[in-house]
BALOBA-1460 file (C-alpha; in Angstrom, 3 decimals):
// residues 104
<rec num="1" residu="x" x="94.697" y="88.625" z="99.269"/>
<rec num="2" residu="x" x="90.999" y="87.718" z="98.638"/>
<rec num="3" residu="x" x="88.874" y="90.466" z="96.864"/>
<rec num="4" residu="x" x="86.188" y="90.027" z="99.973"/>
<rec num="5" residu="x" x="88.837" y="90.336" z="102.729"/>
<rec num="6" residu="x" x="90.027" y="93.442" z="101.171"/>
<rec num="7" residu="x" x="87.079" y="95.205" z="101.285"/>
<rec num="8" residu="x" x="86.421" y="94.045" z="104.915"/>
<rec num="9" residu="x" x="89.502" y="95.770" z="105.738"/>
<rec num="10" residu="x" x="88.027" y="98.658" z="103.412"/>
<rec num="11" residu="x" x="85.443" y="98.399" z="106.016"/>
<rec num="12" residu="x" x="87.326" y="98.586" z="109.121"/>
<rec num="13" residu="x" x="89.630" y="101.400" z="107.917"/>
<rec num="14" residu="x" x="85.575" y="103.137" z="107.556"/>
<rec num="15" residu="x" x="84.968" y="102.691" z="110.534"/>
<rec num="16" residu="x" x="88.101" y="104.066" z="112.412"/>
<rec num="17" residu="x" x="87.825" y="107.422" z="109.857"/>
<rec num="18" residu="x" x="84.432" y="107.633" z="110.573"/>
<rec num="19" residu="x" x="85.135" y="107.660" z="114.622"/>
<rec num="20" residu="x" x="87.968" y="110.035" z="114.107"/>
<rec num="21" residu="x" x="85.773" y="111.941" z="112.222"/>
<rec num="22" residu="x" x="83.135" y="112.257" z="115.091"/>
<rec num="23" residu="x" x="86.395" y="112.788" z="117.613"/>
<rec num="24" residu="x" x="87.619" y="115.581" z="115.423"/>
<rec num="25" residu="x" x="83.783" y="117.581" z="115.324"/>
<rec num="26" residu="x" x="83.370" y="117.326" z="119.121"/>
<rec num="27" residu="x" x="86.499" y="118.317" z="120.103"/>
<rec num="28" residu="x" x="87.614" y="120.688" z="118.211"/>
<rec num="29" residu="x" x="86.935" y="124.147" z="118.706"/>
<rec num="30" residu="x" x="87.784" y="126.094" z="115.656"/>
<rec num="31" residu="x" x="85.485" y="126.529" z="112.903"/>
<rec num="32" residu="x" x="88.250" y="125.260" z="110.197"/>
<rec num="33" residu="x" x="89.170" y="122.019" z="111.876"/>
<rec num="34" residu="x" x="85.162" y="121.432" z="112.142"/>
<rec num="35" residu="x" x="84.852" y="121.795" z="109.144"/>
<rec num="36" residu="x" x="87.743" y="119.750" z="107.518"/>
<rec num="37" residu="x" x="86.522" y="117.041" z="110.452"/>
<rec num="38" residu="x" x="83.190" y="116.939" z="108.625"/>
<rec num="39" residu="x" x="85.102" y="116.671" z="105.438"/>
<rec num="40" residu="x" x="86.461" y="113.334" z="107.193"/>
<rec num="41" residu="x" x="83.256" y="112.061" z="108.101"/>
<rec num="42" residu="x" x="81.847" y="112.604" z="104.270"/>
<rec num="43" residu="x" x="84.889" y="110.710" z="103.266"/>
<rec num="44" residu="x" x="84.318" y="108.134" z="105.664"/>
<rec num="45" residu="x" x="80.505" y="107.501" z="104.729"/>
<rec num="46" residu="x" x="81.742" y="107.476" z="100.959"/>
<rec num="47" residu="x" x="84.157" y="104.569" z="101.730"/>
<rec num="48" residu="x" x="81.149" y="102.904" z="103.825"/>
<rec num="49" residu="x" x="78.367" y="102.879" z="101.181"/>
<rec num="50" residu="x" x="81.209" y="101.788" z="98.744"/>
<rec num="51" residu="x" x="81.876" y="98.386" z="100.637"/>
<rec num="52" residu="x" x="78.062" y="98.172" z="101.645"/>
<rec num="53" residu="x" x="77.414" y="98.176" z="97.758"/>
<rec num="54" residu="x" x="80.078" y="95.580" z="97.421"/>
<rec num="55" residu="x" x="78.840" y="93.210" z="99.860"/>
<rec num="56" residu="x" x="75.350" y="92.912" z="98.762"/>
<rec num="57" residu="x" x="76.157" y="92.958" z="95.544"/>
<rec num="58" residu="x" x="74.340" y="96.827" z="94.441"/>
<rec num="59" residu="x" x="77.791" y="98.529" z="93.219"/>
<rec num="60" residu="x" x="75.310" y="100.718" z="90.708"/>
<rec num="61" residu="x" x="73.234" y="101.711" z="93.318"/>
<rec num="62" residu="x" x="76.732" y="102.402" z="95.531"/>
<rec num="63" residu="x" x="77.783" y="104.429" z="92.800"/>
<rec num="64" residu="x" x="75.012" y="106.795" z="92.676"/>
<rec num="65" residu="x" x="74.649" y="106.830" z="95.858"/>
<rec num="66" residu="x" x="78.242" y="108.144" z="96.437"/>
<rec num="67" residu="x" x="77.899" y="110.742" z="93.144"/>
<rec num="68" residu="x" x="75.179" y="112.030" z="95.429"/>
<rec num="69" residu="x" x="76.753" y="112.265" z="98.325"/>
<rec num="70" residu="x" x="79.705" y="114.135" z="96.479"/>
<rec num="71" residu="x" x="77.674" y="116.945" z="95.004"/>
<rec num="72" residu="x" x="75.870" y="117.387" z="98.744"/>
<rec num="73" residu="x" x="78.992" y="118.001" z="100.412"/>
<rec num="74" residu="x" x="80.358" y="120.276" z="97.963"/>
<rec num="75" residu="x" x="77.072" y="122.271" z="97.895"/>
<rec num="76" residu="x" x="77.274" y="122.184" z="101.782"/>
<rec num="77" residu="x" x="80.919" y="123.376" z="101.858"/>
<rec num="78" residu="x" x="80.875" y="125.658" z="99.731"/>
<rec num="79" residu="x" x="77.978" y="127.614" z="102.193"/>
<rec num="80" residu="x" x="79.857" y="126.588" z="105.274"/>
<rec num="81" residu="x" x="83.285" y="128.223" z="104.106"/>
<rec num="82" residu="x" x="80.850" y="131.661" z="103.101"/>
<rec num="83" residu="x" x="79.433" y="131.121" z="106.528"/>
<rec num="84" residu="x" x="82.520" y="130.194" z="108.253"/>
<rec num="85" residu="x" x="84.059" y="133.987" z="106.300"/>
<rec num="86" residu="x" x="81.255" y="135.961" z="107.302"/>
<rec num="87" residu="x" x="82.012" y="135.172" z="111.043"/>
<rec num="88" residu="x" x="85.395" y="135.846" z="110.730"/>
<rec num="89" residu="x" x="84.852" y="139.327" z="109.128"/>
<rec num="90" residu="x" x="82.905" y="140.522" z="111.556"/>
<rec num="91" residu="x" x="84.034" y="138.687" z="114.930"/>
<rec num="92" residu="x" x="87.707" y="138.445" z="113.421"/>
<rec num="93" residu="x" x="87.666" y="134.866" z="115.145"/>
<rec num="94" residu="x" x="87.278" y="131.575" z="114.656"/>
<rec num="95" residu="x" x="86.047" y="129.690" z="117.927"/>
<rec num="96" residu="x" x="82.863" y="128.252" z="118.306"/>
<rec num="97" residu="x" x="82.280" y="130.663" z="121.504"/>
<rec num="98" residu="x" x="81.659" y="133.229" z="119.234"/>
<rec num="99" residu="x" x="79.123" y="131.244" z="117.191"/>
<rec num="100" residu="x" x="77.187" y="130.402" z="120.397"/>
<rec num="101" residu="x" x="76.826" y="134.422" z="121.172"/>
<rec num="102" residu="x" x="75.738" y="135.249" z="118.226"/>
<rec num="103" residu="x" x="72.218" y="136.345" z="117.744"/>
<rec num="104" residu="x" x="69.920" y="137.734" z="114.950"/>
């Protein structure tokens, strides 16, 4: 198998994460499974920008791009599992109805 055709493959596999992904956020309605679904979608993006590099030819650029995106999600899971605590300490649930009622 041809180094190009793998990574369109690479590319397709992307794609169907990446709508899975965006399946998983709308319908799901626990704060968890959101959560991990984002996870997928990060994961998804990664692979993308890594076969983007590839086929124009900026793998340094994909690279840094990716370290990037890495530390952002970990930053921004990090606050969404404290978030994602909080609510259940205090609502001792974890459905999205109770994150629409919430005010203050």
């Amino acid at each position: 198998m041809a180094s190009g055709e793998m990574f369109s493959w690479f590319g397709i596999a992307g794609m169907l994460v990446l709508i899975a992904g965006f399946y998983s956020v709308i319908v799901s309605d626990n704060l968890i499974r959101t959560l991990i679904a984002v996870e997928i979608l990060t994961k998804a993006v990664t692979l993308l920008i890594i076969v983007a590099g590839y086929v124009t030819g900026q793998i340094g650029l994909a690279q840094a791009l990716v370290i990037t995106l890495i530390i952002i999600e970990v930053a921004l899971t990090v606050v969404a599992v404290g978030v994602i605590l909080c609510i259940f300490k205090r609502h001792r649930t974890l459905s999205t109805d109770v994150v629409q009622t919430i005010r203050g």
